[in-house]
C-alpha positions as CSV (number, residue, x, y, z in Angstrom):
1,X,0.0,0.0,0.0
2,X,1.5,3.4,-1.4
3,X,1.8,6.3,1.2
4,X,-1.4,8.3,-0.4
5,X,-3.6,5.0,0.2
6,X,-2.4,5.0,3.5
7,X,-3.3,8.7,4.2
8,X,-6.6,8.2,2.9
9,X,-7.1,5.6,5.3
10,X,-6.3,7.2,8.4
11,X,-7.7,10.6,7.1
12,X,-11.2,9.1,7.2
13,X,-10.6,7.7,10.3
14,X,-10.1,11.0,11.7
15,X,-12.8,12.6,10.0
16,X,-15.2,10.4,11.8
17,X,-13.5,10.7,15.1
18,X,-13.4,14.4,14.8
19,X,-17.1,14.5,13.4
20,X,-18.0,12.5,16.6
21,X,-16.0,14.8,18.9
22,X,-18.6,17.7,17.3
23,X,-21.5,16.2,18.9
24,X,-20.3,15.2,22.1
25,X,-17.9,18.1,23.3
26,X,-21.5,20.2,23.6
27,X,-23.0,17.3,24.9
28,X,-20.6,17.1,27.9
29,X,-20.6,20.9,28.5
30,X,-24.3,20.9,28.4
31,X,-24.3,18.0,31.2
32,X,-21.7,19.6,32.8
33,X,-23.6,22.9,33.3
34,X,-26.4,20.9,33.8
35,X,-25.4,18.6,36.4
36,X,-22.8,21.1,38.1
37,X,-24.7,20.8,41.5
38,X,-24.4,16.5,41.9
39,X,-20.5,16.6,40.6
40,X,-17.8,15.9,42.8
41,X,-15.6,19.4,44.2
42,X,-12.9,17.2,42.3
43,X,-13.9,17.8,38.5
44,X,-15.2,21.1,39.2
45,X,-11.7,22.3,39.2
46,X,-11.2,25.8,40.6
47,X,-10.9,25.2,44.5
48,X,-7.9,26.6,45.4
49,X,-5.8,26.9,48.2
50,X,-6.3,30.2,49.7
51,X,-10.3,30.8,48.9
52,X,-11.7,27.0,48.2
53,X,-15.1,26.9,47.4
54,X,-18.1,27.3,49.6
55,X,-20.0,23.4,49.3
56,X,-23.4,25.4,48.2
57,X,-25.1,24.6,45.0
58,X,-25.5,27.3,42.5
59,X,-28.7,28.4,41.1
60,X,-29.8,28.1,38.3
61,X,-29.1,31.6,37.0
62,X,-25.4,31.3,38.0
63,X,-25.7,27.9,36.3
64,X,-26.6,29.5,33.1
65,X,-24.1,32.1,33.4
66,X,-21.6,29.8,33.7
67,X,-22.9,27.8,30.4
68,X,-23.3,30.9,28.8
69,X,-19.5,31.7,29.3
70,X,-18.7,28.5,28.3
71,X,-20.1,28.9,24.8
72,X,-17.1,31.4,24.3
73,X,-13.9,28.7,24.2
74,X,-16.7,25.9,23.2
75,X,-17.6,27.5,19.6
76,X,-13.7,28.4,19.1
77,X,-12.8,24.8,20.1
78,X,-15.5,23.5,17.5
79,X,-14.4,26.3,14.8
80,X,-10.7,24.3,15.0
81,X,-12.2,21.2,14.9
82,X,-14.6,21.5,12.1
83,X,-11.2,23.1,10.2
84,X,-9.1,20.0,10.8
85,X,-11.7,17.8,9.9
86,X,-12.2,19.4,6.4
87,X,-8.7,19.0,6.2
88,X,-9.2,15.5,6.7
89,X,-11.7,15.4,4.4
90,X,-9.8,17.0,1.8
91,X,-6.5,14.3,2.6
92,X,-9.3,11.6,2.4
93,X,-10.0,12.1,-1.3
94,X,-6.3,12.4,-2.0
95,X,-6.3,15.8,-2.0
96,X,-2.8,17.2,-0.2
97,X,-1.5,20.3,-1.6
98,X,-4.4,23.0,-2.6
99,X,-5.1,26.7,-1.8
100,X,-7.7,25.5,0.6
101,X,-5.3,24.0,2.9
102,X,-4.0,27.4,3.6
103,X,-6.8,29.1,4.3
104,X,-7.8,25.8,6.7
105,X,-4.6,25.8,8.5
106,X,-5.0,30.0,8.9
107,X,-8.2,29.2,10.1
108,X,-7.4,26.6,12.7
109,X,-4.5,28.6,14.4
110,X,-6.6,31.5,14.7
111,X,-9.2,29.2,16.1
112,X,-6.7,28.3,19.2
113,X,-5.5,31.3,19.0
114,X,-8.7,32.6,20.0
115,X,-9.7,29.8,22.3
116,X,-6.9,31.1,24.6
117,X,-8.4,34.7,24.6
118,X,-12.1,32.6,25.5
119,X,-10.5,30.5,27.8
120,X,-9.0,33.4,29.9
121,X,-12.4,35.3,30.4
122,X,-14.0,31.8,30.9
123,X,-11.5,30.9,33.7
124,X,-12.1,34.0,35.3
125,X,-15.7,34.3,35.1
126,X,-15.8,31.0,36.1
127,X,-13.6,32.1,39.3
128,X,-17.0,34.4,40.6
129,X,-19.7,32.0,39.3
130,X,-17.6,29.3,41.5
131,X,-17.1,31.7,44.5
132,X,-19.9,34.2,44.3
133,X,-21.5,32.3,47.6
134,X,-18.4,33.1,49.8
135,X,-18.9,36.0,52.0
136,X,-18.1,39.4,50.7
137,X,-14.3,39.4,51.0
138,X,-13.4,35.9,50.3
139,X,-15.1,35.7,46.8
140,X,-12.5,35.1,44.1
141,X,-11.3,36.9,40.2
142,X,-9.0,34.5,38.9
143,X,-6.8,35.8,35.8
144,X,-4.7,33.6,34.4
145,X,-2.7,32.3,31.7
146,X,-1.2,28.6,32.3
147,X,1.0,26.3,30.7
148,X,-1.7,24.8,28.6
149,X,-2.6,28.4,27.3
150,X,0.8,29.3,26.1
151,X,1.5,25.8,24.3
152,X,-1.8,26.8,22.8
153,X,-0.6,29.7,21.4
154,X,3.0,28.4,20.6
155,X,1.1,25.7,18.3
156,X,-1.4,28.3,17.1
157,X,2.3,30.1,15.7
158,X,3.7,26.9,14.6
159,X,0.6,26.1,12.4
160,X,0.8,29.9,11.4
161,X,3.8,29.1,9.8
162,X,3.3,25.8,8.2
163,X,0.6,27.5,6.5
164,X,2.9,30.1,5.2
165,X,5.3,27.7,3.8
166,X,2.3,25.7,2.2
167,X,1.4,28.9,0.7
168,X,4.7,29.0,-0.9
169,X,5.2,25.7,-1.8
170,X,1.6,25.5,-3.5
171,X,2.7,28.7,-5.4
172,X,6.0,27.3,-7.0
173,X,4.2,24.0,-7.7
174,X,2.0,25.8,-9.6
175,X,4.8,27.6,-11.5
176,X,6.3,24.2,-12.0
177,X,3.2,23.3,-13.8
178,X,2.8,26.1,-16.2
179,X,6.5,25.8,-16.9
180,X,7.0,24.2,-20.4
């Protein structure tokens, strides 16, 4: 099997893995939002050391705050991902080297790129939602940018670039071609 057989293979592969990640990321984050109140402290995720939690369940309206914020790095996260898999899709019917790669790859590191702007005001916002019970004085605004965030954006560079030199390469392919 030549090395184009095998990428159409494993291309569709990921195209249906990716297609199935579209439906159930939102379907966690919906149950997540929706079944914040009967979840362990443990995968809520924000206690920390100086102002943990107060063990009260939010309401509802804090509830759909907190989903509404969520949409924020969700629809960026599912931007990438519906980029990647139309790459996929592309590498699935053989296609490899086409304008539209470009544009895709542009697309998906502005995605994360963006996703780590969203993430940021969903962190914090998550911070008060999380701590808005706690006596005035102990409630928490948490600002942050961690580790994950800034790989996140180092990759979001890295696939900057890659498109770049597709760009080029698609370019003096194409001049290869109309050379006689």
């Amino acid at each position: 099997m030549d090395n184009l057989s095998k990428i159409k293979i494993f291309s569709k592969q990921f195209y249906f893995l990716l297609s199935f990640l579209l439906i159930a990321i939102p379907l966690f984050n919906i149950g997540f939002w929706t079944l914040i109140n009967y979840l362990p402290e443990t995968l809520i995720n924000i206690n920390t050391a100086g102002n943990p939690i107060t063990p009260t369940k939010l309401t509802i309206e804090l509830q759909l705050i907190g989903f509404i914020v969520s949409l924020l790095p969700l629809a960026a996260l599912l931007y990438c991902i519906i980029n990647i898999r139309k790459l996929f899709s592309f590498y699935s019917k053989g296609v490899i080297f086409s304008f539209e790669h470009v544009i895709l790859f542009k697309k998906t590191a502005r995605a994360l790129m963006l996703w780590v702007v969203f993430k940021i005001v969903y962190d914090s916002a998550v911070s008060v939602i999380f701590t808005f019970s706690n006596p005035p004085g102990q409630r928490l605004l948490k600002i942050g940018l961690s580790s994950g965030e800034i790989t996140t954006l180092f990759v979001g560079g890295i696939i900057f670039i890659i498109a770049w030199v597709m760009d080029e390469g698609r370019i003096l392919n194409e001049e290869k071609e109309l050379t006689v």
